[in-house]
C-alpha positions, 0 to 999 in steps of 0.5 A, spaced: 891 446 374 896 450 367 892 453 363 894 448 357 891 442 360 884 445 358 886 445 350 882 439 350 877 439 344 869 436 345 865 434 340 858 435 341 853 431 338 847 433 336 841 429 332 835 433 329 828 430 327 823 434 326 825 439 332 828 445 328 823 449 331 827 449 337 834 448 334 836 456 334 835 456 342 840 449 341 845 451 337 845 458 340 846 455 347 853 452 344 855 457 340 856 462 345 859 457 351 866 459 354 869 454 352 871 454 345 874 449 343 869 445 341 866 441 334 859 442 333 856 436 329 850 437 327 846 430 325 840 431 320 837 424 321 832 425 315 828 431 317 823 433 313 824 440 315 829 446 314 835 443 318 839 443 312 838 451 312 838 452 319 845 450 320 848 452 314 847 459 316 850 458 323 857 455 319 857 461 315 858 464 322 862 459 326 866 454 323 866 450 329 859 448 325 859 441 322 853 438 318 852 430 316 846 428 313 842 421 314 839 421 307 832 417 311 831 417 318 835 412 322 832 414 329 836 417 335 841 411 337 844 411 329 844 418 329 849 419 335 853 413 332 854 417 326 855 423 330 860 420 334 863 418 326 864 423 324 867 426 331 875 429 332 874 430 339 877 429 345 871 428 349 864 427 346 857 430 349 851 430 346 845 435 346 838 433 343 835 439 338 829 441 343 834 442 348 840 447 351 846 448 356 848 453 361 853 458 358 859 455 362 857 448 361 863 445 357 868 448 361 866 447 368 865 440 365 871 439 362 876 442 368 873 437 372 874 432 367 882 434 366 882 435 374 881 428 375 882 424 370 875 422 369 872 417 363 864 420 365 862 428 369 855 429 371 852 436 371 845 438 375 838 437 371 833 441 369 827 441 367 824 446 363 817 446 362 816 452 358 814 460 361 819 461 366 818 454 369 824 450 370 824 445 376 831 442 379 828 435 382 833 434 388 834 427 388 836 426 381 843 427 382 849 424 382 850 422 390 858 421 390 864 426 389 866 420 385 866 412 384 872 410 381 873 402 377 867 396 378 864 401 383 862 406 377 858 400 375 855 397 380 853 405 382 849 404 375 846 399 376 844 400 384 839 405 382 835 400 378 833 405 373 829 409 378 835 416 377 832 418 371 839 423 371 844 416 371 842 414 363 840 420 359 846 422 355 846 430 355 848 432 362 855 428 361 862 428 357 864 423 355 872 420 354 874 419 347 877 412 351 870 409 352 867 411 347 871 407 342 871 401 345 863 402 347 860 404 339 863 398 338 857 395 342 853 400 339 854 397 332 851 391 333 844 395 333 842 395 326 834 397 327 831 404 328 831 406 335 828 412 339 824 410 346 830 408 350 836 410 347 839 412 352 838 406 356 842 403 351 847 408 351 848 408 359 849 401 359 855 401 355 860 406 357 858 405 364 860 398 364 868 401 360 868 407 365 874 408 370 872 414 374 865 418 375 865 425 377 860 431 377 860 439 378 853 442 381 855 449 379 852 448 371 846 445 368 843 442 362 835 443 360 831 438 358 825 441 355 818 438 356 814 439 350 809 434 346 812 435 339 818 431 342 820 424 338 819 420 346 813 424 347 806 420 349 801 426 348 797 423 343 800 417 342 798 412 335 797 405 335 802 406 330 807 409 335 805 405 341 806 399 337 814 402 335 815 404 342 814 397 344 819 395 339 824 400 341 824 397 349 825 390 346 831 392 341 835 395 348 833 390 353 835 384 349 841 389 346 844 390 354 842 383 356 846 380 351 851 384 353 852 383 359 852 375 357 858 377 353 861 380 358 860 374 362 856 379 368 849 377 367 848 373 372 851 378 377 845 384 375 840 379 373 835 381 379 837 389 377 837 388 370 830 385 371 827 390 376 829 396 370 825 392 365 819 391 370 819 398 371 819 400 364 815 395 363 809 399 368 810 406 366 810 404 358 803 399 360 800 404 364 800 410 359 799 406 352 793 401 355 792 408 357 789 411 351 783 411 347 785 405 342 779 399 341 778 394 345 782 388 339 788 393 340 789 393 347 789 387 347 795 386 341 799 391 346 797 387 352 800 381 349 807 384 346 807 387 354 807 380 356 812 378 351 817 384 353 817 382 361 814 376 361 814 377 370 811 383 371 811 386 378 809 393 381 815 397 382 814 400 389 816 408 390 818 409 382 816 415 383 820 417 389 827 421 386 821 426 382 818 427 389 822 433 391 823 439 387 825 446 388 825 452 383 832 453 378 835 459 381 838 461 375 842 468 378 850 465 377 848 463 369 845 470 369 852 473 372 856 469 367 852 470 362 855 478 363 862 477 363 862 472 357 859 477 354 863 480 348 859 487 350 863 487 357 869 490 356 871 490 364 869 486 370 869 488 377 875 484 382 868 484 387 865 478 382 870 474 382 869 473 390 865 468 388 864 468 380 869 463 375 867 464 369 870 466 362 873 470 359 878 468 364 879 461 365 882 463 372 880 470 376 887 471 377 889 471 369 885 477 369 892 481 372 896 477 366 893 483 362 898 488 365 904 484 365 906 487 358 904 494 360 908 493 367 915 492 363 914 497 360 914 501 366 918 497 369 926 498 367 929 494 373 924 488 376 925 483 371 918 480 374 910 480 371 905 484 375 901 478 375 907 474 379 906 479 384 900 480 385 898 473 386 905 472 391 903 478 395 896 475 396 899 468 399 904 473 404 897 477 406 894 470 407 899 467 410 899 473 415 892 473 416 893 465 418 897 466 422 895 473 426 888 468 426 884 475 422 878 472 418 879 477 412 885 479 409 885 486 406 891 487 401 890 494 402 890 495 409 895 490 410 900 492 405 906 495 409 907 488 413 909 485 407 914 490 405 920 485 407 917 479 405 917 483 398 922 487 397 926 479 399 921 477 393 924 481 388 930 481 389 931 489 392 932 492 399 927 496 401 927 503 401 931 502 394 927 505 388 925 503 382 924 507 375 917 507 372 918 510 365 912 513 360 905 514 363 906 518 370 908 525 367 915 524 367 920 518 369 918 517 377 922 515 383 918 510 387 919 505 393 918 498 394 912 499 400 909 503 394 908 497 390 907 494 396 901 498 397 898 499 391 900 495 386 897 489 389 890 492 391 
């Protein structure tokens, strides 16, 4: 793919309420990434805290650092409406204050996105549980290289809610395209909203989605922690009560969405299994706690009006039920190379490492073409040209000499011919190379053959 394509900008949304005590770890994640063309758009959402501070700081030093403010709290789903508002990306993201992304995020995301012309891209969750303890549960995982028209929404649905990775926002991008028209949904929610956001949202833009996609290389992480805004460690009344609230507002939103859309009937039997679902897991943690008998009862009663037919979902648990530790070894090899510390990488990396600070492993030669003229008064060509032709003659060869590895400087003097054809000379005919080598040299085509493409 050409390199330009990737100047694509994305905008990454990012609401705080009571979680500055995670947003440095956040904000750090996304100042550091590869990719930099991005828009960091902070959403104060009416945070009693010193978010305000926090993110002046970081736009001193960055002026990719964008903040907005809500002058009272309006909740997670207004937030990111206001977000996206005040956006001027390419693509959207999004990523909660308490959580991060891994350092080659947004550009293994945005490649693919490009690459394929996709309206959604789906990366690997982890959840980090704090301590060194970060888990990949194995199932939850977009089980497709990509869906493309109605099958982007049918996919959506056939998981029933049971794929906790297909509805939460912050492991995707997200075409400008889709998003256009889907906030246009969205602004027909006027209430606060925070338990089940994300429910909301998915709905919405998988239903304008084309294309889906995933990569599998990179991760984002989604911290466990009671302080979090859809936290149930010491659940109120009070907050039980708002939950329940939030649950009607975003199943009466996306039912009446599909009703507008004419396909209700068509979802109707999965729509309903989703709500059962939540339905079970929201009733079985709030009847759960320690309220009084009278309270019970009044939630008992909103839980019978949310979902009128309840029933047991079977194997709701069944997408959590594999997990293995995230291996975190290729985040912290990338994380060396994209350090502004690191001066030269070893060829060896990228054998099996593309990272930044070159966008492809080839770009590195790039670096020796201005230097290369210099000391080339007749060639007329970029090293980097020849080193990537010589390498695809040496390929060639080993294919068709059926060797299993190619070694460009053992198999440098067969492609001498090929090369000298390449650059327009004779072999045996020499060449002048001026400045750095005592005094101007004669050397041969096989020499650079030999030890120029190595």
């Amino acid at each position: 793919m050409d390199n330009t394509k990737l100047s694509k900008k994305i905008s990454i949304i990012i609401p705080v309420y009571n979680s500055e005590d995670f947003l440095n770890t956040c904000l750090d994640s996304l100042t550091k990434q590869s990719y930099k063309n991005l828009e960091l758009i902070v959403v104060n959402d009416g945070s009693p805290k010193n978010c305000k501070e926090i993110v002046t700081e970081y736009s001193k030093k960055d002026e990719r650092v964008k903040y907005v403010e809500h002058e009272k709290n309006k909740g997670l789903f207004q937030a990111r409406v206001t977000g996206f508002e005040n956006s001027t990306g390419d693509y959207i993201a999004f990523l909660d204050a308490d959580d991060y992304v891994s350092n080659d995020f947004y550009r293994e995301l945005i490649e693919k996105a490009e690459e394929t012309n996709s309206d959604i891209v789906f990366s690997k969750l982890v959840m980090d549980y704090g301590e060194e303890d970060k888990r990949v549960y194995n199932l939850f995982d977009f089980p497709f290289d990509e869906l493309n028209g109605g099958e982007c929404y049918e996919q959506f649905y056939a998981q029933e809610g049971l794929n906790f990775a297909w509805h939460i926002t912050p492991n995707k991008i997200y075409s400008r395209r889709i998003w256009e028209k889907a906030v246009i949904e969205y602004k027909k929610v006027n209430k606060h909203l925070i338990m089940t956001e994300d429910f909301a949202f998915s709905n919405v833009v998988f239903y304008y989605a084309n294309k889906v996609t995933k990569v599998d290389r990179v991760a984002f992480f989604y911290t466990k922690h009671d302080g979090a805004s859809t936290s149930i460690n010491d659940l109120s009344f009070k907050k039980a009560n708002k939950n329940l609230e939030d649950l009607t507002t975003s199943f009466s939103f996306i039912e009446n969405f599909l009703k507008e859309k004419g396909i209700y009937e068509k979802y109707k039997e999965k729509f309903e299994k989703w709500r059962a679902l939540y339905c079970q897991m929201h009733k079985s943690y709030i009847l759960g706690m320690n309220f009084s008998k009278e309270e019970k009862k009044e939630l008992e009663d909103k839980f019978n009006k949310f979902c009128p037919k309840q029933f047991e979902v079977q194997n709701a648990g069944f997408f959590s039920s594999v997990e293995t530790p995230w291996n975190e070894g290729l985040d912290k090899l990338k994380e060396k190379v994209i350090s502004e510390n690191t001066k030269v990488v070893s060829f060896d990396i990228f054998d099996t490492l593309i990272t930044r600070p070159f966008l492809y492993p080839k770009d590195l030669f790039t670096f020796l073409n201005e230097d290369y003229r210099k000391l080339s008064s007749n060639l007329g060509i970029d090293f980097s040209k020849i080193r990537v032709d010589c390498e695809i003659l040496a390929r060639t060869e080993a294919h068709e000499n059926k060797k299993e590895e190619v070694n460009l400087q053992e198999d440098g003097v067969i492609l001498t011919d090929k090369l000298a054809q390449l650059l327009n000379v004779k072999e045996g005919d020499s060449i002048t190379l001026k400045g750095t080598l005592e005094d101007d040299k004669k050397l041969k085509v096989n020499y650079i053959t030999e030890n120029y493409i190595s």
